[in-house]
TORTORLO-471926 format. One record per residue: x, y, z of N, C-alpha, C, O in turn; residue in three letters. Coordinates in steps of 0.05 Angstrom, whole numbers, plus 5000, padded with zeros to 4 digits. Layout:
BEGIN
XYZXYZXYZXYZALA/...
This chain:
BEGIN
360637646953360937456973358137416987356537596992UNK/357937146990355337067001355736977026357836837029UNK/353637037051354336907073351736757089349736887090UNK/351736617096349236447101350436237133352436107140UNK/347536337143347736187185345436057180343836107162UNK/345635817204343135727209343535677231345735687241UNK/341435607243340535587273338835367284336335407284UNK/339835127294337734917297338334867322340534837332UNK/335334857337334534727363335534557372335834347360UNK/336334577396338034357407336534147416337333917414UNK/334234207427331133977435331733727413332533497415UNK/330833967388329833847364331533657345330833507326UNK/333633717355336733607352335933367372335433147362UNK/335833387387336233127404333732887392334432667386UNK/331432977391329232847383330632727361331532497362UNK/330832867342331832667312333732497311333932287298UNK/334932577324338132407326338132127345338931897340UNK/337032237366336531957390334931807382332831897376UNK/335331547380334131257369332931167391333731197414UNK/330931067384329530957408330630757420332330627408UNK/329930687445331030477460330730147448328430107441UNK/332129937445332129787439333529577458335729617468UNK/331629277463331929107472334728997473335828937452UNK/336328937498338428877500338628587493340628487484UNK/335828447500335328147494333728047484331828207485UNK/333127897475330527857457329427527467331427417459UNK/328427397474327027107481324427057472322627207476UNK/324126827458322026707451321126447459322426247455UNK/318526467471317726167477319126037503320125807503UNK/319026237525321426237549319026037569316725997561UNK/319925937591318325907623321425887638323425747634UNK/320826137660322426167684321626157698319826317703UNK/322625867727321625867747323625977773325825897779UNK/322226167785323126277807323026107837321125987848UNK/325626167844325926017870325726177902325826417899UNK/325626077931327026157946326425967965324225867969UNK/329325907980330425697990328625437983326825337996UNK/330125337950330325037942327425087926327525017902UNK/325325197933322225187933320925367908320425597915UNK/320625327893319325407868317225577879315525457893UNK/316825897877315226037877313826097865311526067872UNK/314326227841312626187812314126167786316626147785UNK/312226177763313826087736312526327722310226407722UNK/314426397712312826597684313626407654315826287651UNK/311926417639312326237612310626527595308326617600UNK/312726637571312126807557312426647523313626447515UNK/311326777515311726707482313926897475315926797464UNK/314127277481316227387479317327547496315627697506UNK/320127607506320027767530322327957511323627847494UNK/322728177515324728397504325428527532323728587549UNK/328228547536329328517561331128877552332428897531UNK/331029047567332529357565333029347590331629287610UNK/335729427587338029467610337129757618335029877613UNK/339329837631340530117655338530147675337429957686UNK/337930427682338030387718335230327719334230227738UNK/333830397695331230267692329129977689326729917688UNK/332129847687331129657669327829467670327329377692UNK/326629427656324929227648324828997629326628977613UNK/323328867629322528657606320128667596318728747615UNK/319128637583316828687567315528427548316728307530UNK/313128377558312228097547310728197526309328387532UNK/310628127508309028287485306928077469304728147459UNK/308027817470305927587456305327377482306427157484UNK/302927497507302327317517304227257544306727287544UNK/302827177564304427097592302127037614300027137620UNK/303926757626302726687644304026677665306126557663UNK/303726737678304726857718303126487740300826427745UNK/305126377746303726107760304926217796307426207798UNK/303826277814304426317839303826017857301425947860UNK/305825867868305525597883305025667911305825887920UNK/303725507924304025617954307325437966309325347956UNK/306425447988309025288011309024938003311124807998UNK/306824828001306824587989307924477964308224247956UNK/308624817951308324687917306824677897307424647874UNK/303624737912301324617895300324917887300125087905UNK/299624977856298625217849296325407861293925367861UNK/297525597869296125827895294425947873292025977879UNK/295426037837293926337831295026197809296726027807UNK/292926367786295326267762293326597743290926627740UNK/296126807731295126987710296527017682298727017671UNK/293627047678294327017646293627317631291527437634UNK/295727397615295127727599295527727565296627527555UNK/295127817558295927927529298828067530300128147511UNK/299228057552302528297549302528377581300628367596UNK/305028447584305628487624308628727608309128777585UNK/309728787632311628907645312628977663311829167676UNK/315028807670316328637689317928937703320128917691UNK/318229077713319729217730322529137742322529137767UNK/324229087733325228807747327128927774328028777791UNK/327329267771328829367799326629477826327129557849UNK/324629457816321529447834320529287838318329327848UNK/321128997833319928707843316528777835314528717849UNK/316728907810313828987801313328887781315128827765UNK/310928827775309728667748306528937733305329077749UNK/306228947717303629047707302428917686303528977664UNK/300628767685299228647667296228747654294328847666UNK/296528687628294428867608293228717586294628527582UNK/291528727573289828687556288628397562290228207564UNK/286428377564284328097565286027987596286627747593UNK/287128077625288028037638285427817657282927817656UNK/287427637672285527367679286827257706289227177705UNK/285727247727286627137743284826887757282326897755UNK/285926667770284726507778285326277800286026057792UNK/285026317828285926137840285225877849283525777835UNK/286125737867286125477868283125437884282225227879UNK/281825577900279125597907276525667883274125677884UNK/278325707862275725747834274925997834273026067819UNK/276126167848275326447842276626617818279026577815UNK/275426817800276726967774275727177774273427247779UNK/277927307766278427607765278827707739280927627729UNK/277227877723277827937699277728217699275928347709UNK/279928327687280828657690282628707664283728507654UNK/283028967654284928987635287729057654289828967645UNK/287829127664290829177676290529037712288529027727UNK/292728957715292428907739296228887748297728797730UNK/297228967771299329087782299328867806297428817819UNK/302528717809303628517833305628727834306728887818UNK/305828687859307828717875308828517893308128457916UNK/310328427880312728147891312928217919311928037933UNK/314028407932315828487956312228477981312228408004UNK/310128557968308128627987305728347986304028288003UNK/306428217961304628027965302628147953300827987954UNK/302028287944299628387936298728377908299928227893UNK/296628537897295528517876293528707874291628697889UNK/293928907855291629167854291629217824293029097808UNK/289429487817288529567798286029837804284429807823UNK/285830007791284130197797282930107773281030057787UNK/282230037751280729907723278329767743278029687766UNK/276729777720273529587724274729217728276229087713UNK/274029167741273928827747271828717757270628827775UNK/270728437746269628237746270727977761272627837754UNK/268927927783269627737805268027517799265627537804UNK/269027257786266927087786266926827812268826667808UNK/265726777830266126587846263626397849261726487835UNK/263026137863260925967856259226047865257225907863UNK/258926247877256026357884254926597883252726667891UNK/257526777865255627017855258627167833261027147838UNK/257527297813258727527793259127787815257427837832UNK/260927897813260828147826263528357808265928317803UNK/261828597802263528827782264029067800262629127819UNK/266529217792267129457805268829527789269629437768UNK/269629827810272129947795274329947818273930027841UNK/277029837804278529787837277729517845275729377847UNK/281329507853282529217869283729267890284829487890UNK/284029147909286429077925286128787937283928737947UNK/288128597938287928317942290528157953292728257948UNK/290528017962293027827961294227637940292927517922UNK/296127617943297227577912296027327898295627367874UNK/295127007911294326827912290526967910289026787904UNK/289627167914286327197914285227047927283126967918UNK/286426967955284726857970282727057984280426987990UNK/284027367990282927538002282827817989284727967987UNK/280327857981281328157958278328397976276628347993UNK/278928577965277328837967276428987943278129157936UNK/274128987927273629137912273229517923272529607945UNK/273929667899274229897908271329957911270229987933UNK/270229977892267430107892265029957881264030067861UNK/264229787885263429587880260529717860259229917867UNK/260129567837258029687819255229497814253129597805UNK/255529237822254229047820254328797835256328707846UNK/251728677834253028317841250328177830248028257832UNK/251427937818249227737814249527477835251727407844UNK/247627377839247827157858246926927835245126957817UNK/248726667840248726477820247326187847247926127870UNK/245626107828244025887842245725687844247725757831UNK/246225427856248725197859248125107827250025077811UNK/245725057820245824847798246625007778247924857763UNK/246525237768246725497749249325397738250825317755UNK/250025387717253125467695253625757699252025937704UNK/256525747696257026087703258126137663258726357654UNK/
């Protein structure tokens, strides 16, 4: 008589067995415009969004997204553009990443790889290197803090600035 045990990890057990999380929704080639009272606040227009439920849930833009913020008139306050975001959707939080671009209605641009809204505060941050371009000078750092529209921002640690002449191309 032969007798034979084995003994497997329960961790290790769990790892193999549990499938990764997968998209409850899938959308391609979406624009959602957000309201409050009657008034269009902003539009997100994605190429793809993958939408995962429970207490976590997010959405995840993976091909491309543009974020349009209107002011009280209607007329476009900010407009960002990323390679990919993730929408927080129980934190009224956004995080945007790769070739990230911001630009408002005064001509000012913000170029950063990640950059973080917060819906609820109005705001807009990043601890990453950013590039401020406005008509009269380049300015680089590491670190943001701003209003969501970039009418009013704070670099953290500021690393440079070029001053651009009026007639100069940027």
């Amino acid at each position: 008589m032969l007798v034979s045990a084995c003994e497997n990890d329960l961790e290790e057990v769990k790892r193999v067995t549990q499938r990764p999380s997968l998209p409850v929704q899938t959308i391609y080639n979406s624009i959602t415009q957000y309201t409050d009272s009657g008034r269009i606040t902003f539009t997100i227009s994605a190429g793809r969004i993958d939408r995962y439920g429970g207490e976590e849930a997010y959405d995840e833009f993976s091909d491309g997204v543009e974020v349009i913020n209107y002011n009280r008139d209607g007329e476009v306050a900010s407009k960002v553009t990323a390679q990919k975001a993730i929408n927080y959707t129980n934190e009224n939080r956004m995080v945007a990443q790769d070739d990230v671009e911001l630009e408002n209605s005064e001509g000012k641009k913000l170029n950063t790889e990640e950059l973080t809204w917060d819906e609820q505060e109005h705001r807009i941050f990043t601890d990453k290197f950013v590039k401020i371009t406005t008509p009269t000078e380049i300015l680089f750092g590491d670190g943001l803090e701003a209003e969501e529209d970039f009418s009013r921002y704070e670099i953290q640690n500021i690393k440079g600035r070029i001053k651009i002449d009026e007639g100069e191309e940027q």
